[in-house]
N, C-alpha and C positions, 0 to 999 in steps of 0.2 A: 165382520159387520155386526153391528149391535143398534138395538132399539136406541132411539133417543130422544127426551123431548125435549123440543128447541128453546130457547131463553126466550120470557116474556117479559122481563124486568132486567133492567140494569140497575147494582149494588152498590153505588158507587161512596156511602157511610161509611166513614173509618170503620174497622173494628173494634169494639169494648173488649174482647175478649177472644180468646185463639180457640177458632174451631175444633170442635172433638174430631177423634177419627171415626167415629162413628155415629149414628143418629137412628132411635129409634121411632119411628111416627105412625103409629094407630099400631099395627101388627107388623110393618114392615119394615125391616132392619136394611139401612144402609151403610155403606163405607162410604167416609168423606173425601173428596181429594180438591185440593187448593193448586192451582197453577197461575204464575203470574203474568202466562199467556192469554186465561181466560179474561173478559169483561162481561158477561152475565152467566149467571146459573145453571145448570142445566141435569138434567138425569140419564144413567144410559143404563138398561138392562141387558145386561150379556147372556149368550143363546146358552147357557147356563143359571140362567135363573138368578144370578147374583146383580144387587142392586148397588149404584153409585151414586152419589151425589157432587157435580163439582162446584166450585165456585172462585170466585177472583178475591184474590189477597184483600183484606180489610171486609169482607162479607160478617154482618154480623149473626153469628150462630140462631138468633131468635128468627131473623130476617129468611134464612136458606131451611130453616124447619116450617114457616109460615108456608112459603112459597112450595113446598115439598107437599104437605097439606093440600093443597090446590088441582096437585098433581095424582092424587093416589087413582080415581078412577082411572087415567091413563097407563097407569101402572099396574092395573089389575087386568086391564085388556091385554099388555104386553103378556104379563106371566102366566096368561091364557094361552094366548099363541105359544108360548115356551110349551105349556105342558104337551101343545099339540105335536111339538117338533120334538120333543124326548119320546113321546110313546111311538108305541107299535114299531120298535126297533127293532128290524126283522132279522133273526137268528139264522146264521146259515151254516151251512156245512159243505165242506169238503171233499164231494163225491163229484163223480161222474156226472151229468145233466144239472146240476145247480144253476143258478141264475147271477149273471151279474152283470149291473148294469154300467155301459161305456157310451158316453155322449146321448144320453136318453135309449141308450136299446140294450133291452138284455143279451146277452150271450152266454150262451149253454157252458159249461165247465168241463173238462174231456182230460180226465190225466192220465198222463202218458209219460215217457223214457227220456223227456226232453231235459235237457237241463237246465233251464230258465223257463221264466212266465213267457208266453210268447200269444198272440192273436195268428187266427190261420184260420182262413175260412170262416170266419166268422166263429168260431167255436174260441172260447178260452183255451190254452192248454195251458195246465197246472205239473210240474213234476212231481213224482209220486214220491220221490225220495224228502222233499220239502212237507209231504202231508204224512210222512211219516216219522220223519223227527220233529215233528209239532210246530214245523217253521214256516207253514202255508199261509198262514196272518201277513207275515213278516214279507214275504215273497211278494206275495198280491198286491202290498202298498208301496213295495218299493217299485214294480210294472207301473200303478197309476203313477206314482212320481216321474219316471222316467217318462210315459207317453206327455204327459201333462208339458215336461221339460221341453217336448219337442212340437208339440200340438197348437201349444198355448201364446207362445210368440207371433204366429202368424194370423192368431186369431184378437192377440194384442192390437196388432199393428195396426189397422183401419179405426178403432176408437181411440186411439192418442192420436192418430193423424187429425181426426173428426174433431177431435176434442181440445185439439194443441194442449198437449198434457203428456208428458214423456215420464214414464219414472225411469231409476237410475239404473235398476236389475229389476227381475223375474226370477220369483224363486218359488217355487213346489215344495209343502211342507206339511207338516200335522200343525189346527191351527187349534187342536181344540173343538170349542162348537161357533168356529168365526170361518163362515164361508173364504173368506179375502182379508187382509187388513194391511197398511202401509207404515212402514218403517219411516224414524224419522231421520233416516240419510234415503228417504224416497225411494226404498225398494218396494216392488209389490209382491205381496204373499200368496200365494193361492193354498186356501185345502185340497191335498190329493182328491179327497174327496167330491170336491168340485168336478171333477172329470167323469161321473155318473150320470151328471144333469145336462138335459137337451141344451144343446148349441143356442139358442136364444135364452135360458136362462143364466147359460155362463156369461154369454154378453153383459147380461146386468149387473152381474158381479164386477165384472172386468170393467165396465163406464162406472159401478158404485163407488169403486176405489179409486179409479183413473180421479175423479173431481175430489179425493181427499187430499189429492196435492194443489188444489186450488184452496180449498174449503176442509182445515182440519176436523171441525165440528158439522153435526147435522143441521145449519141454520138452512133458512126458505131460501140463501145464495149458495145453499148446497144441493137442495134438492130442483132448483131452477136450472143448476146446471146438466144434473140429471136427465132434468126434462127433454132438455132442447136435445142430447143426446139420443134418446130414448122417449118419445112421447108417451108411448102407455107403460112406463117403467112401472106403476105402481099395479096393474097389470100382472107382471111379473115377478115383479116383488110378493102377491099373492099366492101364485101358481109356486115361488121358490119355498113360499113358507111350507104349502102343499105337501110340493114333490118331495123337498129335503125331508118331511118324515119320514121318508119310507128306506133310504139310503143305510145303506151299508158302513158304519164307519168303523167298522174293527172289532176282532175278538173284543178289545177290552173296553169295547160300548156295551156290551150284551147287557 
């Protein structure tokens, strides 16, 4: 998922001349992207801090930097919340009693002889032989993959039902810093890492993307459909901006 702010103009002036791939406006650098699915304008900040601008065939260059203009305050609140969701990326280690968070609850880290990542008693156990050839990262994300694989369909199920919204597959994956995102043969993605966050905030993820197969872009008939799903989604969407800093996403987030 990624910030966006929704079109307030329709561009519908030939173009004089073909959009650069790039656009600089005050201090802020964006990349352009032109689709000739879209019909107005729109920006999206990705939970990396990289900025877009798109817009519909014939937009003229002057027109989509005006309109950008317009928009920077909105843009500086988003890469607010970004910086809030990059810091305090909590360093962990590989010991005995470590912390790691599954469906909103920590569990204690306990290694031992076992030969895979496994849950038992509510304790993580980690094998010792994977923290000792330096492969416990590696181990640990492929566990949330796998729970996630088997978890996560049946927590699917009741908001596609809710939502008459089917996608085609469910797949568990590294997304980046994109909670969720939808493939355009309608698969849905989850980040393993999603599997950390309490059972109502994964909901949101799960209804945020279910309506990107209604609603490819973030318009007010994307986030309406949200709603009716999820009434205090934005609610949540708060609490995810929150919770998501403090998440775990891999040695090589440190």
């Amino acid at each position: 998922m990624t910030a966006t702010a929704g079109p307030d103009a329709r561009t519908d002036v030939p173009a004089a001349e073909a959009l650069p791939d790039t656009m600089l406006i005050g201090d802020l650098h964006f990349t352009v992207r032109e689709s000739p699915r879209r019909g107005t304008v729109g920006i999206t900040v990705d939970r990396d801090g990289s900025l877009h601008l798109h817009a519909p065939p014939g937009c003229p260059p002057d027109t989509l930097a005006a309109w950008a203009r317009t928009k920077r305050m909105w843009v500086y609140r988003k890469l607010a919340q970004k910086d809030l969701l990059l810091s305090a990326r909590p360093a962990k280690e590989f010991v005995t009693g470590e912390g790691f968070a599954y469906l909103g609850r920590s569990h204690r880290l306990l290694l031992t002889d076992t030969d895979q990542v496994r849950m038992d008693r509510g304790r993580l156990h980690m094998p010792r032989t994977e923290v000792d050839s330096g492969n416990a990262d590696e181990a640990l994300i492929r566990w949330y993959r796998a729970r996630g694989q088997q978890w996560l369909p049946g927590r699917l199920r009741p908001w596609a039902s809710r939502m008459d919204l089917e996608p085609t597959a469910l797949e568990v994956r590294d997304l980046g810093y994109r909670w969720g995102s939808l493939s355009g043969n309608g698969r849905l993605n989850i980040h393993w890492a999603t599997l950390q966050l309490p059972p109502r905030l994964i909901d949101y993820v799960l209804a945020h993307e279910l309506a990107h197969i209604r609603h490819p872009q973030h318009t007010p008939a994307f986030w309406a459909t949200v709603e009716r799903a999820i009434p205090d989604y934005e609610r949540r969407k708060d609490d995810l901006l929150a919770v998501g800093a403090s998440l775990w996403l891999g040695d090589s987030w440190q």
